[in-house]
C-alpha positions, 0 to 999 in steps of 0.5 A, spaced: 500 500 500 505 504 498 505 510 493 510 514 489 509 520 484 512 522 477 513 529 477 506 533 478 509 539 474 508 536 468 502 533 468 504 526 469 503 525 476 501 518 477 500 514 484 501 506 484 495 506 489 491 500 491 486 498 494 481 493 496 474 493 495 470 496 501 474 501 499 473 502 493 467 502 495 467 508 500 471 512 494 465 511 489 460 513 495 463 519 497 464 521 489 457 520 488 454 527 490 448 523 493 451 523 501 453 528 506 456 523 510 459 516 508 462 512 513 468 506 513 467 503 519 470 497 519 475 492 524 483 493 525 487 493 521 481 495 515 485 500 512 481 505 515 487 511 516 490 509 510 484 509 505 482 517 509 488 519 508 488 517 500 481 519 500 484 527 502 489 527 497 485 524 491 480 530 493 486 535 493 489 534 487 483 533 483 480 540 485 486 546 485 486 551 490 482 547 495 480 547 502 480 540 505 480 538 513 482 532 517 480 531 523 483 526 529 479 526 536 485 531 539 491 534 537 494 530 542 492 523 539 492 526 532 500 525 532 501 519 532 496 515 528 492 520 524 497 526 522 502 520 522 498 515 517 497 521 513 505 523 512 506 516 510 501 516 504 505 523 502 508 520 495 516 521 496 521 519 500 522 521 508 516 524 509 513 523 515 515 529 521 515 525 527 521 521 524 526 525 521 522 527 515 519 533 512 512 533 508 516 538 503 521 532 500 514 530 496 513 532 489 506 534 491 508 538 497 509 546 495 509 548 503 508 545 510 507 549 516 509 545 522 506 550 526 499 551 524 499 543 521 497 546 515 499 542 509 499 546 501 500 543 495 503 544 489 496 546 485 495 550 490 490 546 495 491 547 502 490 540 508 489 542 515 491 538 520 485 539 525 482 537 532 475 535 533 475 537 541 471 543 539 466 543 535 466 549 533 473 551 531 473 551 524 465 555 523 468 560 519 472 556 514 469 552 508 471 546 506 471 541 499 472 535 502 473 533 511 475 527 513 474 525 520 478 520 523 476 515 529 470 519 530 467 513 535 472 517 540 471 523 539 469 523 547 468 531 548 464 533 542 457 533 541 457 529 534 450 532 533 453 539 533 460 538 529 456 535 524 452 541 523 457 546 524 462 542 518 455 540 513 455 548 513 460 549 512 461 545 506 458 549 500 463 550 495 462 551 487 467 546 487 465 540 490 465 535 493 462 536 499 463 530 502 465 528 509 468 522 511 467 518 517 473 513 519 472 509 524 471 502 528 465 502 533 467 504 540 461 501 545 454 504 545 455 512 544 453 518 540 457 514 534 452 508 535 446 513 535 448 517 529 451 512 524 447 506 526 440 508 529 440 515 524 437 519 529 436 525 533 437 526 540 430 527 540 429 521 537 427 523 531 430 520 523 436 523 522 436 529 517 443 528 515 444 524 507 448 518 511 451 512 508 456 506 511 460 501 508 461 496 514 467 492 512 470 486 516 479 487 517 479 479 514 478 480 508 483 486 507 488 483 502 494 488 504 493 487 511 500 483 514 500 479 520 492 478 519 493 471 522 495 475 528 489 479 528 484 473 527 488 468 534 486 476 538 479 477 537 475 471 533 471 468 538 472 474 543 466 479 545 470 483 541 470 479 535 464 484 533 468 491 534 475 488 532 474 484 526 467 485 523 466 492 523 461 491 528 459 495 535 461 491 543 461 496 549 466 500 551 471 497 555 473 500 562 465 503 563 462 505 570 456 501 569 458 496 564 452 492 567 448 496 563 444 494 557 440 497 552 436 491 552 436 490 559 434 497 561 432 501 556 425 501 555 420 504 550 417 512 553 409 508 552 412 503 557 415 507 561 408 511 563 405 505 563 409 501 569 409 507 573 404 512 578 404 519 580 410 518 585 416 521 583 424 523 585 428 528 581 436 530 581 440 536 579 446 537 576 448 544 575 452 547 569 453 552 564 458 550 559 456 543 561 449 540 562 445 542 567 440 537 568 434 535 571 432 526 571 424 525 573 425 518 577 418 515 577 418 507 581 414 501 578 409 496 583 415 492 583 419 497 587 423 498 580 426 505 579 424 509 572 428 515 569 422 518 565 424 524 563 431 529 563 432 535 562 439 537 560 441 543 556 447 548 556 447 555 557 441 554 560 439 557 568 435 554 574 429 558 572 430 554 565 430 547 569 424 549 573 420 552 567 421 544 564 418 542 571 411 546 571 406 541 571 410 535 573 408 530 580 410 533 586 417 529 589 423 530 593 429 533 589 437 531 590 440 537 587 448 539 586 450 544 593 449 549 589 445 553 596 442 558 592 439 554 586 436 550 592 433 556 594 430 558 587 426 550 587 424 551 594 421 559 592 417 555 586 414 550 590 418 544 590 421 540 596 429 540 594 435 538 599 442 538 599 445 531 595 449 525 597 455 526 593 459 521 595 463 518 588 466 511 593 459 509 595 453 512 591 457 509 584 456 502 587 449 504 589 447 507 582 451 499 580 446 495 585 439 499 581 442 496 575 442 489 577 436 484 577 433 480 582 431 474 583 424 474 578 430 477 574 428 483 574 432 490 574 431 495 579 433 501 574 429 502 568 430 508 563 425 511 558 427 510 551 426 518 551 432 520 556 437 519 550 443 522 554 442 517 560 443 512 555 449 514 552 452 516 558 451 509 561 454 507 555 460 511 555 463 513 562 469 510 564 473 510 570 479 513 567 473 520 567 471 519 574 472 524 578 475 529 573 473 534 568 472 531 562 467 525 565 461 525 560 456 524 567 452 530 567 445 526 567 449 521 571 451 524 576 443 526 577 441 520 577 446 519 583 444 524 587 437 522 587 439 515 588 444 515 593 441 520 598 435 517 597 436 510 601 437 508 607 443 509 610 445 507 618 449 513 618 443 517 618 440 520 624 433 520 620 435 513 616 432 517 610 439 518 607 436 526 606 442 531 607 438 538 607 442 544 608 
């Protein structure tokens, strides 16, 4: 899978590219003007960032003075897998950074600023090195081609937003206005709902033009070592993720108990199981989340997340708007004295939460367990999306720290914990007031 290149200021550059058929695949799909996103979700070793990078530099050359993006998970990941990956398909000799090399030895490169990883080539089309971690960063540029690496692990942006930004952002005479998503599936989160589900986080169908090429790594022809590949996941749980193209979840979650099948239930379910009795718990944010989850409670003494609140930028008085016409309950809220107040001012009976992380995450594990009709004792609504995909992407190297994705579920918590029993309380209620 190697490339090489005549000298292109003649016209007669060529590259020996090869590739196998779900990547050929993918390039005529990104090519056929009927797709806003085309996706290559595919095992290890698929050829994933090799087929980005030749995707980008096709699109580059064949459209002068172009304006092309790549974008890995992070600058800090970006270095040595996706920006590396991309040096290497660069035509010529020595030309990946990180080992000594420099991208202007190739005959396409014009110019390289290491700086600002900006990459121009020699007909005037610019590559940009980027990062998604801010969705936002790149809303005044226009792009013809985008190619997002490892998009499954874009773990501090809102795909829904960067999506938006980057499609409107891709309006050029030229074309093609395509992004490409690379990508292996990487558990139950935002990628699974937007790439395999296609749906809003309302629930609602996708309006995006997206299309996936699912590609299992067994049948990549250029890949060494395969049998190597194949003795490490066939017949694993991971066999799915890491050979199919497939999705298994996370590894290292907080609540790896939880299942969608288990405890996911549809919204007409969910109002049916229950009564009036309610709980809630609140988060506070301004730039992340604030949030509010309603908790409603079976016949079979079983908790159900009913409903969330869970908007950015938003205030209290926003949150308490949300809650007008709602059952009456008990409310565990973030030690936040003046919001507290402001619930209380608008009728509703809020204490100071439990915040213990040692004791009130083994307690939210416990709820998601089963009983002996095996029945578990957390159930969540199908309409709280974000309580699901936090479930399904929190991990115990964010616990505790400021990137943790826990918004909804450290209101869960908060409700749950605080409100059981515990021996150490004078009222045995487990109520913390301020």
């Amino acid at each position: 899978m190697s490339s090489s290149a005549s000298n292109p200021s003649d016209d007669t550059l060529q590259l020996n590219w090869g590739f196998w058929d779900k990547q050929l695949e993918t390039l005529n799909k990104l090519e056929s003007g009927e797709y806003d996103v085309v996706v290559f979700r595919a095992g290890y070793g698929s050829g994933k960032t090799v087929l980005g990078a030749r995707a980008t530099l096709k699109f580059a050359l064949k459209i002068p003075k172009s304006d092309n993006l790549i974008l890995a998970p992070d600058a800090q990941k970006g270095g040595p897998s996706t920006y590396k990956g991309f040096f290497k398909q660069l035509p010529g000799e020595n030309t990946v950074p990180d080992e000594g090399g420099d991208p202007e030895n190739s005959p396409i490169v014009q110019e390289y600023h290491g700086t600002k990883r900006r990459l121009t080539l020699t007909n005037g089309s610019v590559i940009r090195l980027g990062s998604a971690d801010v969705w936002n960063r790149y809303a005044g540029s226009e792009f013809n081609f985008i190619w997002g690496d490892e998009v499954a692990h874009y773990e501090y942006t809102n795909l829904y937003d960067l999506n938006r930004m980057l499609l409107s952002r891709q309006r050029t005479q030229q074309g093609p206005n395509v992004t490409l998503w690379t990508s292996t599936g990487n558990g139950y989160n935002q990628f699974y709902d937007f790439v395999e589900r296609q749906e809003t986080p309302d629930g609602e169908p996708l309006p995006t033009r997206i299309e996936n090429v699912v590609a299992d790594s067994r049948n990549n022809p250029f890949l060494p070592e395969k049998e190597k590949l194949i003795r490490q996941f066939e017949g694993t749980s991971k066999e799915e993720q890491g050979l199919e193209g497939g999705f298994a979840a996370a590894e290292g979650l907080v609540y790896s108990s939880f299942s969608r099948d288990r405890h996911v239930i549809s919204e007409e379910r969910a109002d049916a199981l229950t009564d009036k009795w309610r709980m809630y718990g609140y988060d506070a944010g301004w730039d992340d989340p604030r949030v509010v989850v309603e908790i409603a409670r079976t016949d079979y003494g079983q908790y159900v997340v009913l409903d969330c609140f869970y908007q950015s930028e938003s205030q209290p008085s926003d949150a308490i708007e949300w809650l007008e016409g709602r059952p009456q309950g008990l409310m565990y809220c973030e030690h936040e004295p003046g919001h507290i107040v402001k619930f209380r001012q608008a009728g509703w009976s809020a204490n100071k939460a439990e915040k213990d992380l040692d004791e009130g995450i083994p307690a939210v594990r416990a709820r998601l367990e089963r009983d002996e009709d095996g029945k578990p004792g957390l159930l969540v609504s199908d309409a709280c999306t974000e309580v699901i995909q936090e479930f399904m992407s929190y991990k115990e190297e964010h616990v505790g720290k400021s990137m943790a994705q826990d918004h909804a579920l450290d209101a869960l918590r908060y409700a749950l914990f605080t409100h059981m029993p515990k021996s150490n309380t004078s009222s045995g209620s487990g109520v913390s007031y301020i």
